[in-house]
Structure formats: C-alpha cells, structure tokens
N, C-alpha and C positions, 0 to 999 in steps of 0.2 A: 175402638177407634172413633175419633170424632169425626162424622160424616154429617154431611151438608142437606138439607130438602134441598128435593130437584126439581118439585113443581107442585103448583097448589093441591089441594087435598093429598098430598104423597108425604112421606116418613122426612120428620126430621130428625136424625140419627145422632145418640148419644154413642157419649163414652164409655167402653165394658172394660170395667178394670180393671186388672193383671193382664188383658189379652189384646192389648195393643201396642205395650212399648214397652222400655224395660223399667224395673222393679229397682228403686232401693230406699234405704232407709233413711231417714231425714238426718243430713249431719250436723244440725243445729242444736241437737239433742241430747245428750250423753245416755242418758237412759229408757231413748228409745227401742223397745222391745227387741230381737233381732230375730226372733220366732215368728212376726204374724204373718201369715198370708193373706191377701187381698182378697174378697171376694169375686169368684168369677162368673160372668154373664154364661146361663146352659139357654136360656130362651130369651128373648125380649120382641116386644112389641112397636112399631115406631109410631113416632108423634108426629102430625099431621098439622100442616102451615095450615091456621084459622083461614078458611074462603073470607070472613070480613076482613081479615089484613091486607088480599091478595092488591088493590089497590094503593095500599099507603108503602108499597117493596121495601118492607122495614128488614135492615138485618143486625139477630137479635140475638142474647143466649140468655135461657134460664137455666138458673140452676137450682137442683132438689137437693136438700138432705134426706138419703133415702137411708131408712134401718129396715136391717134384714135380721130375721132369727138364725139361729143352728138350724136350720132346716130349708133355708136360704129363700125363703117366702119372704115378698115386701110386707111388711106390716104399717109400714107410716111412714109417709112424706110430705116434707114442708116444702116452701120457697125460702129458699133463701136469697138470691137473687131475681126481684120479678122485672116481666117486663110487659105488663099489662093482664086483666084476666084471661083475656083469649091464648094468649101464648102461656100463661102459668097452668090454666085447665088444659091444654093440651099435652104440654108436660108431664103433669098428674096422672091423665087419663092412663098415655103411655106405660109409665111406671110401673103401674099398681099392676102391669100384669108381667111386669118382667119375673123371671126365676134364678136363684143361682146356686152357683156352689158356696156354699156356705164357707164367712172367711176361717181359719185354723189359726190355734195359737196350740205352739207344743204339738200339732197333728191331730189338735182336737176341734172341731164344731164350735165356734163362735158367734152369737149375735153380734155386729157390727153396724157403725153408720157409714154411709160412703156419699161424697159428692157427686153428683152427677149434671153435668151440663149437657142442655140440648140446645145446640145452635141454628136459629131458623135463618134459613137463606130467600132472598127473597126467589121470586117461582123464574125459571129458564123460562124460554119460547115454548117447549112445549114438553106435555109428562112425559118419564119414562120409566121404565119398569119396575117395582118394587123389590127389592127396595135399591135407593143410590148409590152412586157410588161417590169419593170424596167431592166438594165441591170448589176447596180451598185450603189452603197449607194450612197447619194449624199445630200448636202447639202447646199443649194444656194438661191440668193437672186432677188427680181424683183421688179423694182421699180417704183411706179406711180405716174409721175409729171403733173397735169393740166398744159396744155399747151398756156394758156393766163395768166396767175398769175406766174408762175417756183417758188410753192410752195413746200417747203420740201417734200419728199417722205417717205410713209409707206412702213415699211417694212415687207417680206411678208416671212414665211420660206417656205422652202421644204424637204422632206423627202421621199425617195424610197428604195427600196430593191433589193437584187441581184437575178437576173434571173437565172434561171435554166438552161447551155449549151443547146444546141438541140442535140440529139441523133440520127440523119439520116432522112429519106424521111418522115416518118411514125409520126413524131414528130409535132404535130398539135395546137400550139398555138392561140385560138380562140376566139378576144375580135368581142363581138356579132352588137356593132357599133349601125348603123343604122337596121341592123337586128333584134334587140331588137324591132321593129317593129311585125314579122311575129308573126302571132297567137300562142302564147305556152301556153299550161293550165298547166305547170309547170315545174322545174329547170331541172326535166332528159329530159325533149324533147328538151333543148338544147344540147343534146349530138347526134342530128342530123344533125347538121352543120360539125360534123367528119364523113368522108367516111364508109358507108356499116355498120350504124348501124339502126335495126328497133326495136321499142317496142311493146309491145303487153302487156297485164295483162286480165287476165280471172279470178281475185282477187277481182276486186272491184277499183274503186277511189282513196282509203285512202290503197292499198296495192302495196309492191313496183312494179315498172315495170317489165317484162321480157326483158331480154335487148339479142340483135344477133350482134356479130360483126365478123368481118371476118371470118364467116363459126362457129361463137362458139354460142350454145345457153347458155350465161349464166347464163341464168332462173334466179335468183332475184339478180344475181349481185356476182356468186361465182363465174366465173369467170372473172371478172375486176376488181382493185384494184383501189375502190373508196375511194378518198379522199377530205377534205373540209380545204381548209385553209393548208393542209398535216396532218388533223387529219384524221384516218380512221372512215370511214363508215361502211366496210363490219364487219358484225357482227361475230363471232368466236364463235361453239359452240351452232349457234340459231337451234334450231329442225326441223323447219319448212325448212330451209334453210343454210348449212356450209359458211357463207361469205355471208347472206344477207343483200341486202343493200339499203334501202330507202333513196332516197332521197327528199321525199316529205315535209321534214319539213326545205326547204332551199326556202327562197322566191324569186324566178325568179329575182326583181328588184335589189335586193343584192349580183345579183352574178356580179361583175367586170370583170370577163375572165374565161376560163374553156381552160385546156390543154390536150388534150388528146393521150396517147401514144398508138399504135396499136402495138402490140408487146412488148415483155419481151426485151428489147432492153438497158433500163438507170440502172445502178448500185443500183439508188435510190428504184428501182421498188421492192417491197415487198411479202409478202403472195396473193393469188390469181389475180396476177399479169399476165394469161395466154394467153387472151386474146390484154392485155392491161389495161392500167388502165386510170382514169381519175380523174383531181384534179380542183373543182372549188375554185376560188378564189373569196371572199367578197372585197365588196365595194358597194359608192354609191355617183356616179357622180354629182346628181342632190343636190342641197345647199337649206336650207332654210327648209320650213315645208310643208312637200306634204301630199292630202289626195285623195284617188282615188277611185270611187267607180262603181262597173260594174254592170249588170242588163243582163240578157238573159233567152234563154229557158230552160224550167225545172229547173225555179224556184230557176234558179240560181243566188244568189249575193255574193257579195263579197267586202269587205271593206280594203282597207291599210291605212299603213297612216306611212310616213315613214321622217325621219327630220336628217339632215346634217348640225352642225354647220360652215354659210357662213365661219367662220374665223379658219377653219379647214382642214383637207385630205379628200380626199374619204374616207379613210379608218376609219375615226371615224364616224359612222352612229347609227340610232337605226331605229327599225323598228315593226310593227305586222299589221298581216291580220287576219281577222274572213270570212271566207268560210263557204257558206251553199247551199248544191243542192236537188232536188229531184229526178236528173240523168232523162237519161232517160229509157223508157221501165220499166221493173219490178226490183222490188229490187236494186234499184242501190244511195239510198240516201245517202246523206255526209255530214258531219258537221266537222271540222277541224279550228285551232287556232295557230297560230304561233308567236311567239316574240322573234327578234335578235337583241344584240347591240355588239358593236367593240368601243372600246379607241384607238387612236394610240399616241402616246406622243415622247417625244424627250429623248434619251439616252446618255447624255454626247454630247459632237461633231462631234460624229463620227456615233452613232448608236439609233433605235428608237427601241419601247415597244409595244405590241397591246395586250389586255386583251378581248376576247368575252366570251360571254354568250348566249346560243339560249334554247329555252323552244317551246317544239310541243304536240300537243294531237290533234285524230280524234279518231273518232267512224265513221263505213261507214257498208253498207250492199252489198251485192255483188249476182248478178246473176247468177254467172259461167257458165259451160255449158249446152249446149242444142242438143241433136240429131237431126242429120237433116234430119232424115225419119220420126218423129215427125213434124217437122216445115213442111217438104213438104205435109203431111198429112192430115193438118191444126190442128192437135193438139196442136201444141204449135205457138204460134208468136213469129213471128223475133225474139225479143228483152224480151219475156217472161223468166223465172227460173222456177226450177223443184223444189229447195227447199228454202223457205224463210228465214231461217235463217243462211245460208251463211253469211260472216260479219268479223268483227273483231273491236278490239279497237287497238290505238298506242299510246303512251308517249315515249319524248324521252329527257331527259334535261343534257346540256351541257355546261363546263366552261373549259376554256382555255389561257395560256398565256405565250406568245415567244416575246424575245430579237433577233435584230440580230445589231451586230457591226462591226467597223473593227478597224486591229492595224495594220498598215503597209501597205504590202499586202495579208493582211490574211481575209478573214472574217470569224467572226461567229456566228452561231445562234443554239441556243436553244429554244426550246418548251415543254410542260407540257401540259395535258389535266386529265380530267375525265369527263365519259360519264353513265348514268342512263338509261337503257334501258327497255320498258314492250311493252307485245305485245300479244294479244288473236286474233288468227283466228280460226274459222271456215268453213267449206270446205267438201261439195260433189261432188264425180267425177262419182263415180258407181251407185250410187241409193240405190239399195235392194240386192244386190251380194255377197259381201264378208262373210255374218254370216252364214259362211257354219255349220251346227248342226256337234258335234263334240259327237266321246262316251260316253268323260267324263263328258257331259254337261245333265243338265236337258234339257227337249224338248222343243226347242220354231221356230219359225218360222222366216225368216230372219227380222232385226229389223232396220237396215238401217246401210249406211254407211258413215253416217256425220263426220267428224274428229274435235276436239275440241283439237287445240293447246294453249299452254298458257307457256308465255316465259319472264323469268326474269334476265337481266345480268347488272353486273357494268364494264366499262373495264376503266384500268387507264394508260397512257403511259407518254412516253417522248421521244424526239429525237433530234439530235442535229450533226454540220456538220464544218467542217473547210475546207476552200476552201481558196487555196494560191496559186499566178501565179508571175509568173518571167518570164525577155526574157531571153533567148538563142539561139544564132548567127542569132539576130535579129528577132526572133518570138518569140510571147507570147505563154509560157507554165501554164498548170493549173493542180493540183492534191485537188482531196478531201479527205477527208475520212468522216468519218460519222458514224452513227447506228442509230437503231428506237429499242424502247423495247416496248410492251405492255402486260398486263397482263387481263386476263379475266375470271369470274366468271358469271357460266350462269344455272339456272335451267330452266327446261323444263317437262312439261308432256303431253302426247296425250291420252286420252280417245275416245273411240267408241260411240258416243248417237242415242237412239234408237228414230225413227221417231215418235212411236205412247207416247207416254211417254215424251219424250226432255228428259232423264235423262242418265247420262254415266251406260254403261253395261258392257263394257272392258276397261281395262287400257292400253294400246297400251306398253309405254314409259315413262320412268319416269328417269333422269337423271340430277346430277351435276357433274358440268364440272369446272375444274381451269386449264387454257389453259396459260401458256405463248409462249411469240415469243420473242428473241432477235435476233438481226440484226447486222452484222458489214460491213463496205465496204469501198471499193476504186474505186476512179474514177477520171481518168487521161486525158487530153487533149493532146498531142502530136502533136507540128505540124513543122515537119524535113523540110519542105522545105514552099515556100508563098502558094503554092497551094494545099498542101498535109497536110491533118487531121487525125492522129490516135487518135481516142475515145473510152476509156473500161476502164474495171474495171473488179471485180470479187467482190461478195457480200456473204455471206454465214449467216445464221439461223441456231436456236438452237430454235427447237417446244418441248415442254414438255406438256402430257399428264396425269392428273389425275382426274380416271373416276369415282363417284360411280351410279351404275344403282342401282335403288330403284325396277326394277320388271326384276330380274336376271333370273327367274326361271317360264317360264310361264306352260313348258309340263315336266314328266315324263315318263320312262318306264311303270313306274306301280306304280299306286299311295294307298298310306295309305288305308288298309280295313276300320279300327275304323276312320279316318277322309279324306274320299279322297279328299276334297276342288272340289266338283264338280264343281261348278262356278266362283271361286276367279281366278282375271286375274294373281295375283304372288301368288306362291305358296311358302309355307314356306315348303318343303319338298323336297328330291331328290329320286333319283331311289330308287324304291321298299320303299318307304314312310319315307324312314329316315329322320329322323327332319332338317333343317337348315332356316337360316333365307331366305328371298327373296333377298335379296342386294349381290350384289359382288363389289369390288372397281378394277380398271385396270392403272395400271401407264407405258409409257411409252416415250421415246424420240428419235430424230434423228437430226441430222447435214443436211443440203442442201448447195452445194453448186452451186451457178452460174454464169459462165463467161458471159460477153459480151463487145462486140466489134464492131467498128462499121468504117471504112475508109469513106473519104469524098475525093475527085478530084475537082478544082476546086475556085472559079468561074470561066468559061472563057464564054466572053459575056454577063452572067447570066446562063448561065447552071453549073447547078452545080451533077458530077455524086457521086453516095453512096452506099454503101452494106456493112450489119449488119446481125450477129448473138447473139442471146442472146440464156440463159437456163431459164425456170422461173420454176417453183412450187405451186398447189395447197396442202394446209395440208390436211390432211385424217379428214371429218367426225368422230365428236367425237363418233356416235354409232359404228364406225367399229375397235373400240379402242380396242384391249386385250392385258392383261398382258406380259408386259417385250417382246412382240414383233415388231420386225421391225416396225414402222408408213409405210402402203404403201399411201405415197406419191405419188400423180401425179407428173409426171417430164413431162417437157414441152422443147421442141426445137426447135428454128423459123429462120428460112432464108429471107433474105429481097434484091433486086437491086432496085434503083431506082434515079432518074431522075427527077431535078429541075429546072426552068426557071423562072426565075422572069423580066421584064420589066417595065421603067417608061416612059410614053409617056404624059409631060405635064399633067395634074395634076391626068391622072389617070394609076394607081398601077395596075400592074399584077403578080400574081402568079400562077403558074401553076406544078403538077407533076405528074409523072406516076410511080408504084411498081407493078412489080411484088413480090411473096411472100409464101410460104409453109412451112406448123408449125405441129410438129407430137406430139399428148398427146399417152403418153404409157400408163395410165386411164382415161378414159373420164367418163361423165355423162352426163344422157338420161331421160328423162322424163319418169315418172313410175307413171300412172291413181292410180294405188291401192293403193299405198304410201303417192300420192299426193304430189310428193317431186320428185327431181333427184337421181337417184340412179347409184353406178358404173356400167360400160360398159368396151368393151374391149378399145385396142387402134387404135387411129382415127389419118387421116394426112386431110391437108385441102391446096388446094393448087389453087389463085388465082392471080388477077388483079386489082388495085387501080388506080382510074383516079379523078385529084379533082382542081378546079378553082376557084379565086377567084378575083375580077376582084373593085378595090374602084375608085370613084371620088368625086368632089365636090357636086355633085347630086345625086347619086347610090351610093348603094355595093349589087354586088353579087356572090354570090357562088353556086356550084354545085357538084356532087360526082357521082361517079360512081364505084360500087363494084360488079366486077364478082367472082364466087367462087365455089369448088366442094369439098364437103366434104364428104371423105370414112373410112368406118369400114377396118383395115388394114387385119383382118381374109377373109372376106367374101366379101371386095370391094364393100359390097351394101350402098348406100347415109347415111349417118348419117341422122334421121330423125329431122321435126320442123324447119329444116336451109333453110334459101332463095336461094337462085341461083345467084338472079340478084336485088341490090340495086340502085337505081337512087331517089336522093335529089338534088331539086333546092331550096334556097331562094332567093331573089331580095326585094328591098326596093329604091323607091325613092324619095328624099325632097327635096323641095325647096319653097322660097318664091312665094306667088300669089299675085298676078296684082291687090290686093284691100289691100286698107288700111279702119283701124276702130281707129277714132280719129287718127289719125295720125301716127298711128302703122301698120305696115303690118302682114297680117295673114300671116304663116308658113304651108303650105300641105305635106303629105306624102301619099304613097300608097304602100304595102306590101304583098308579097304573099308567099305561102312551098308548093310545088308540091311533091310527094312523091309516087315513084311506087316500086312494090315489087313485084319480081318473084314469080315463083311456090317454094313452101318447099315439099321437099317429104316426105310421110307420111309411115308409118310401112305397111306391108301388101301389096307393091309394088302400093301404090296409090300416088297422090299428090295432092297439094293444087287449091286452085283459086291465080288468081292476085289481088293486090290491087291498085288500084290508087284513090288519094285524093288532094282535092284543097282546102287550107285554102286561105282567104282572108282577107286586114284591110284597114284602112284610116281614116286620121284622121286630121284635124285641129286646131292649135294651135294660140293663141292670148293674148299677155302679160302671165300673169300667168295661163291663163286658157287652157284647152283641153277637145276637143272631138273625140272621136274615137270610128269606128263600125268596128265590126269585125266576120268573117263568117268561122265555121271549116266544112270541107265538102261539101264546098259550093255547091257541083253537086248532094247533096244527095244522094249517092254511099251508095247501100245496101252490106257492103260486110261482110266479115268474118275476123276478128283482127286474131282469132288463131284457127289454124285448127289439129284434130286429129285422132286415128282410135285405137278404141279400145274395150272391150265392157260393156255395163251396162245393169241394168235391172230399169226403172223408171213404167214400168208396174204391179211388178209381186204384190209388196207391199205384202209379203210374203205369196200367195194364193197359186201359183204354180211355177212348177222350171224354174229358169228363162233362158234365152237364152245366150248362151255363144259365139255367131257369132259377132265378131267386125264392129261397125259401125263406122260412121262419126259423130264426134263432133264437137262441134265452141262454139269460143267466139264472139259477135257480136259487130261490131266496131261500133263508135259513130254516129248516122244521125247527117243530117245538123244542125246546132246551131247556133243563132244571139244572139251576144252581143252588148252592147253600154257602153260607158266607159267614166265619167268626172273625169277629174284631175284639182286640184285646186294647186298653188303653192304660198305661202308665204315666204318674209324675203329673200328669193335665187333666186336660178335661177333652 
C-alpha cells in the first residue's frame, strides 16, 4: 500500500506489491505470461523524509527499480525516477533492506524487477508513531518483471486513505508492527502501547474492561470515545453503564493500527470524548488462508481462522474465532464467538468503497469480588467468588459502509452504520445489605443483593467530512468541516434477586431511552510561517433526550388504606393513595459547545515544541433525565505543553516525547458498591506528566511510557479514588533470521515481552492500594507457512490484586443477624501465571 511520511525523520511508506490491491494482467499484451506472481513484501524497512528537506515541505515520489533474486533478497536498485539526492538516498537506504517472497512463475522462484515508489509527504504538525498510516488517496502502479526472460509486467493497483492531521504531543498513532508479538488476550490491551493507561475488570472475561487514563477512571469506557473504523462503540443510554464500551468483540489480528488521542484536543472528537478517545482501525496484513489454533491453562482454546485474498488490500479480509476457557479460580468460564469481514473496492479514479460486517456473542460467568479479611482468614481463597451466579451474556451485530473520494483538492467521505445491541449481566458487590425491611413492606429478612441487568439497544448513524488544502504564500493550508449524527434506542431494566429463591423481588429500573447526538465542526490547519502551525476548530452537539421510566413511582407519603401495594416495586399510586399510573415520560435537550486549539513550533533538529487546549463533554446518564430541564452535562477542560524529538540513525527510528498536562471535570463519576455502576461526584482536576519512546529497527521495536498523575476532588482536595499515581509500560519484540535452514529455507525467530507496573490508587477511607507488577512473555519460530509460538502472561506468577476497594458488605449475615456496617477491603484478583502454545498454518499467501 502506498503510505504517506507523517513527520520528519519518520517512514516514508512504499508500495508492497501483490499486497495492496488487486492483481491482473496487462491487457495490452496478448502474450503476456498468465502464470507470474508478483513478488511479495515479508519485511520492509521505511524511508525517512531528509531533516534538510523538512524546510522546503516538498511533496515528492521516488521511484526504484528494485531486482530481487529466487530467494527474494534486494540485490540492486536504481532511480528511476529522482527527485533530488536526499530523497533518492533515502529511498535506496530503505530498500536494500526490504525482504520478499520471491516472485513465481509456473509455482517456481523467480528473480524479478519491480517498481517501487516511495512517496515523501511533507512532515504534519507533529510525529507520530512508526510507522503511518495513509496520508492521501492515492492510486498507483508496481510492476513485476522477471529479471532473466524481461517479460511483460502485471499490473498491480493500490488504494489508500487520507489520514487524519495530528492534533499536538498527545496524538498517538500506533501501528503495533512487530509488537503484535507481546502477549494480548485481546483488542483493548492494545491500548497499552498509549501512555498511562491500565485495565482492570472485576466483571468477568466476556465483560468490558475498566479502562484508567490520565488520572480518569473510565470504568467501562464512559469516559473515552471509542471508536472502530470511526463507528462508535460507547454505547448511549446502557443501564449498566452511560457510554459503555466493549470492545471484546474486535479480533486482535484485525486490527491494522489503533490511534489514540489523550485529550479532547481534535474537532473530530465526539460524546464522552473526556479523557480521550481511541479509534481502532481494521485490516489484515497477512494474504492467503490462515488458521491458528492455541492450547493453554484452564482449559483454554481457541481457534481463528482468518483469509485475505493474495490479489487484494489489507483492507478486504474475513475472519472468525471460537474461544472457550474455564478461567482460572472459581467462576470465571467463557465461551465467546466472533465473525468479521471488510470489502474494500475501487471507486471511480479517484476514490475507493469498504462494506463490513462483524457478528459477536459470549456468555461468561464472573467471580467478582472478594473481602480480604476473608481471604486472610482462610475463608475464602485467592481466586474464590462469594456468588456463583455472577455472569452475563453479549450479542453484538453489525454492518457498515463508507465511500471516501477526491475532486480536486477536496476529499470526501461518507459512512453509514447500524449496530444491534443485547447484553445481560449479573452482579454482587454487598452480599446480604441493602434489603433494608421497610414499613411498607411485609416482613422478610435480607434477601441478597444480586443485580440482574438486561439491556436492549439499536443505534444507527452516519458521518461524513470535507477536507480541502490550498497553498498560501507558500504553505499548505487545510480546512474541514464535517458532522457525525447517531441516533439510539435502548431499553433497560434492573431487578433485585433474592439468594435463597434466584427469583427477582424488586424491580430497581425499568427504562426507554431515544437519545440522539448530532454533530457539526470545523477544523483548520493554519500554517503563517515554515515553522509555525495553527490547528483548531470548534465543534458543537445538539443531545436530545426522551425518557419513558416504566417504575416512576417506587415510595409515597402515604399510601392507599383499601390497596397499599405493600410489596409492588412501582406503584400505581401517589401521595395519599391517589390513582396514577407507574410510568412518567421526561424530554429534554441541550446545545455543547467546544473550542480547541492547538500551536505547533517547529521542527528544529527534530524537536518539535506544542501546547493544546481543548473543551470536551460527557452527556448526562439517561436516569438523571427530568422534564424540560437543563441536561447537566459534564463539561470537560484540558491543558497540554509538550515536547517532541524524533531521530534517524541508519536504519533505526527514534521517537521520543515529554507532556506535561491538567484537565478539570466540573462532574465527575465515582464508583458506587450499592449501584454497582458510576455515579455523579463533585468536580475533579487532574494534573500530570507524560513520558513515552519508541525506538524501530530492522530487528527490534520498542516502546515504553510513563505516566505520572494526581488526581483531586476540587471541594475537599482529597485524591479521587480507584486512579493510579504512577503508570510504567514497556513492550520490546525482536526478529530475526536463525543460523539454520530446513530444506533450504531458513527458520525466522522472534522473542517478545510487556512489563507493566502500576502505582498505589488511593482508596476512600484515607487508604490505598498495593502495586502491581507483571511480566508477559512469547517466542516463536516460523518456517515457510508454518508457526510456532509459546507464550507466558505473568510469567513471575505475581499474586496480586487487578482492583482494589473499601467499602462495606455483609457475605456473612445471609439474613440471620444485623449485618456490619464497618467498610472493608475488597479485590478483584488478577490473573496467575498462564502457558500458552500456538500453531499457525498459512496457505495461498503469505
């Protein structure tokens, strides 16, 4: 695929080809070959925009004639097209170390020559992560001539997309490379390769993550604005959670790149966009018919099996996994099912089409937590549950399909989705506590405090963007505009079920919800001089709220003599027993508006300085909805400085930055035991430190982060509870060929590790946490189409505690006697050691 440099000293991305678009044969020809195959890129290296260019923002393409032997080694390349010696020697450089599959004629090994253009863009505002992603529609050609016959060439297309500007320091572009290595048991723990975020879930397997980022606990994802493809994620209106957001049903191998912005910083950034948000991108590298099947503890397998037609993009894939555990400890089994596929096609000459479709279902059981004067007690172990029917089921099915084009210098793109959503959990946090006996109630004894959610929504959107750049007095200028609309329909209800019985006894909640969002914005590139960057915009939303609660009326003053409804959780009655139904309906709306902004300085050397403000916005939980009143919206306001260096020292890439950073919510939300959900708080500021590396070569990539942070209630100045302090993530990955060949082929090794340490969180009650520290481990050997790989999460076996809390329950009293109201310490307990083994089988590709 032809990919774009995203910033000085960073990759400028040629064309790998058979593995970008589709394949055929020149029909100019009559006796062109109808056997050969293209040669295909196994490794390559990127080419790097000359720091002397970075001044004159030339945009350029060179192109090599590269010859490859049967054994798919560069041997020589020319220029064929130059475009000065700084950009022809970076070219060069690049090449000489790419690897391939050697092209085939008749299914045999051929030396060949191939065209290859590397297009230099000139450098964004600021770098981001190695390597790019597209920077510009592009449509172009590569041509593969065997190099002993100089028989007609096949021709090969390409297709890419236009990138999304960077937005300042915080703007984290992150294709996972050779990292795709380090152990992930799924698509959100790659959003640990972005600075200062940790997860946790005390849910279960099949429930989403708790996700922390710069000081924000956004407990299932309400506050980051997750997106797939730019379809949202966070769910609007789910009970359980206002912006919950799984992303369990995206298969790790399909994700192409994940960008993540720390901050309400890009115009583009939407609804619970407070923290930041994060957008993974599909794709799939790998051509031909893969099938990969893994084997470890507890009972763990797992089956993919995922296929890329050779004469296609990444972006046309299909894919599906069958996952099944029996976790470890108590309660923790999973069973879970996934299927995705992506079209991507050619639109006219100018613009291309992509059509997915993704289908998920789990069922999983869940342990939750565990008192730890219990565990110390030996009452309960490590890894034991207090209640077994903890759990829940997911369904989530989805279709979608965006154009993007260009006329001029305009591009643009439209999208369309709709999404299916179901979702049942179940959930103890107190035990035997809350069935406090009430007057109006007949007599019973406390019955337990199990929560039975169950959650039904459709949501359906569209969005779409024009993005036009012109020079002026020799810089390129850009303006977008754009909007997102989505619309959502969500029932919900929560029931109480009694321990001894399983059957609901209260109805908590009972609610439908028709939420819309629409969107509009601007967002301008400004750049008055070579080294100076004005980036902003202003974006504003129109939230519309219509509620009906189904159990309006749960207490009265004084209820009916002839029928007081002693045990009905809605009551069809008001004060002093007057008739009415249970239901009330609530409609309301509000306007948000948010500037942001962001200066860039810069490059000089490779440093590059920046400082960004933006506004963001959480919408209000649909239970806090009433009639024809203000929506209190969380308003969100963030400050950012920071500091860029990128360096290339022969063939290995360095990036490096440092942010400072402080974001004040005037509402925040806190984890609430009784709830079993977040609920509003007062306003919180959060004010840290971002330090983050990333360092590629032709053998390595690694990266590392560092997040300090101190997060205060603005009343009372005491710690926001559940937040880390101190984030430290390292990955590293590194391959290379080994010193033995099998028949004639040489094996390919790697070796991968995620280190992962986590401050104290302070806890309510002027307590705090333990630390965590953890070591995943992999390795693996590959040989023609085959692989093997073992891989170890925990590797030290580290007893520790995922999430830790203080509050209080009663799992003793089982409604005998009154239970104790002295808050303790709770946990969730993190995973022990785990061995996996993994073969992968590859046909027809590579």
């Amino acid at each position: 695929m032809l990919l774009l440099a995203s910033a000085v000293a960073l990759p400028a991305r040629a064309d790998e080809p058979a593995r970008s678009g589709g394949t055929k044969v020149a029909q100019n020809d009559q006796s062109a070959p109808r056997t050969l195959v293209a040669p295909v890129v196994k490794h390559h290296t990127e080419a790097v925009y000359p720091p002397s260019q970075v001044a004159s923002a030339r945009d350029v393409t060179v192109v090599l004639i590269t010859t490859i032997d049967a054994e798919g080694h560069v041997i020589d390349a020319k220029v064929e097209a130059s475009q000065g010696p700084e950009f022809d020697e970076a070219a060069l450089v690049a090449v000489r170390q790419w690897e391939f599959f050697p092209a085939e004629r008749n299914g045999k090994p051929v030396a060949a020559r191939i065209k290859v253009p590397f297009h230099f863009a000139p450098p964004p505002p600021l770098p981001i992560a190695v390597p790019p992603t597209p920077a510009e529609h592009q449509h172009t050609k590569a041509e593969a001539v065997p190099a002993e016959e100089h028989v007609h060439a096949e021709e090969i297309s390409v297709y890419g997309r236009s990138a999304r500007p960077s937005t300042g320091a915080s703007d984290f572009v992150l294709h996972l490379g050779e990292l795709s290595r380090v152990p992930r048991q799924n698509a959100g723990e790659m959003l640990k390769l972005a600075p200062g975020i940790l997860l946790t879930n005390e849910g279960g397997d099949g429930h989403a993550a708790q996700v922390f980022m710069r000081g924000f606990d956004a407990h299932d994802g309400q506050d980051i604005e997750f997106t797939v493809n730019g379809i949202p994620i966070n769910e609007s209106g789910n009970l359980h959670a206002n912006g919950y957001s799984d992303t369990n049903f995206i298969m790790p191998e399909l994700v192409d790149s994940l960008r993540v912005v720390e901050g309400p910083y890009d115009p583009r950034q939407g609804n619970y966009a407070v923290a930041g948000s994060a957008d993974y991108q599909l794709g799939l590298e790998r051509r031909g018919l893969t099938a990969k099947y893994t084997i470890g503890s507890f009972g763990t397998h797992r089956l993919v099996l995922l296929w890329g037609p050779k004469d296609a993009g990444t972006h046309t894939f299909g894919g599906g996994e069958l996952y099944t555990s029996d976790g470890f400890g108590q309660n923790r089994a999973v069973k879970r099912a996934i299927a995705m596929g992506q079209y991507e096609g050619k639109l006219g000459e100018k613009g291309s089409y992509r059509i997915l479709a993704t289908a998920y279902a789990n069922d999983y059981q869940s342990a939750g937590l565990l008192r730890q004067d219990d565990v110390a007690a030996g009452r309960k172990d490590f890894y034991d549950t207090y209640d077994a029917r903890q759990g829940g089921q997911n369904t989530r099915f989805m279709v979608a399909a965006d154009f993007e084009t260009r006329s001029g210098t305009t591009v643009f793109y439209e999208q369309a989705y709709a999404i299916h959503r179901g979702m049942r959990l179940q959930e103890n946090f107190t035990g035997y506590l809350l069935d406090v006996q009430q007057a109006s109630q007949s007599p019973h004894p406390q019955r337990g405090d199990l929560i039975d959610r169950d959650i039904t929504s459709i949501t359906v959107g569209n969005r779409g963007f024009a993005r036009f750049n012109a020079p002026f007095r020799g810089q390129k200028q850009e303006l977008e505009l754009g909007y997102s609309a989505r619309y959502d329909a969500t029932e919900g209800t929560q029931y109480r079920v009694a321990g001894q019985t399983n059957q609901p006894y209260h109805l908590d909640i009972d609610n439908k919800s028709k939420l819309a969002d629409i969107g509009i914005y601007a967002d301008a590139q400004i750049r008055p001089l070579k080294y100076v960057v004005l980036k902003g915009g202003v974006r504003a939303d129109l939230f519309t709220f219509d509620i009906l609660n189904g159990c309006a009326v749960s207490d009265v003053r004084r209820r009916s003599d002839q029928n007081p409804q002693t045990d009905q959780s809605c009551l069809s009655q008001g004060d002093f027993g007057n008739y009415r139904e249970p239901v009330s309906r609530a409609t309301t709306a509000s306007v948000a508006a948010m500037p942001r902004a962001s200066l860039l300085v810069g490059p000089f050397a490779g440093v590059l300085f920046s400082v960004s403000y933006g506004q963001g916005v959480r919408s209000v939980d649909p239970i806090y909805v009433y009639n024809d009143v203000k929506t209190p919206f969380a308003s969100i306001a963030a400050y950012e400085t920071g500091v860029s260096y990128t360096k290339t020292l022969g063939s290995v890439t360095l990036l490096a930055r440092s942010i400072f950073f402080q974001t004040h919510v005037d509402r925040d939300l806190v984890f609430n035991q009784t709830e079993g959900r977040n609920t509003l708080a007062n306003g919180t500021t959060r004010t840290g430190w971002v330090g983050a590396v990333r360092a590629t070569g032709s053998f390595f990539d690694t990266a590392a982060n560092v997040t300090a942070v101190r997060s205060t209630f603005d009343d009372t100045h005491l710690l926001v509870p559940y937040v880390p302090d101190l984030v430290v993530r390292s990955d590293t990955a590194f391959h290379h060929e080994l010193p033995l060949k099998i028949d004639g082929e040489k094996l390919r090794g790697s070796i991968a590790s995620g280190i992962s340490f986590v401050g104290k969180r302070s806890l309510p009650f002027n307590q705090s946490s333990d630390t965590i520290f953890t070591l995943d481990l992999s390795a693996s050997v590959a040989w023609r189409m085959a692989e093997i790989g073992l891989s170890a999460t925990n590797l030290l076996g580290t007893q520790y505690r995922l999430g830790e809390y203080n509050f209080t329950s009663d799992w003793q009293n089982q409604g005998d006697t009154r239970p104790s109201l002295v808050p303790v310490r709770h946990f969730a307990a993190g995973a022990p050691r785990a061995l996996f083994a993994t073969l992968t089988l590859t046909l027809g590709g590579s």
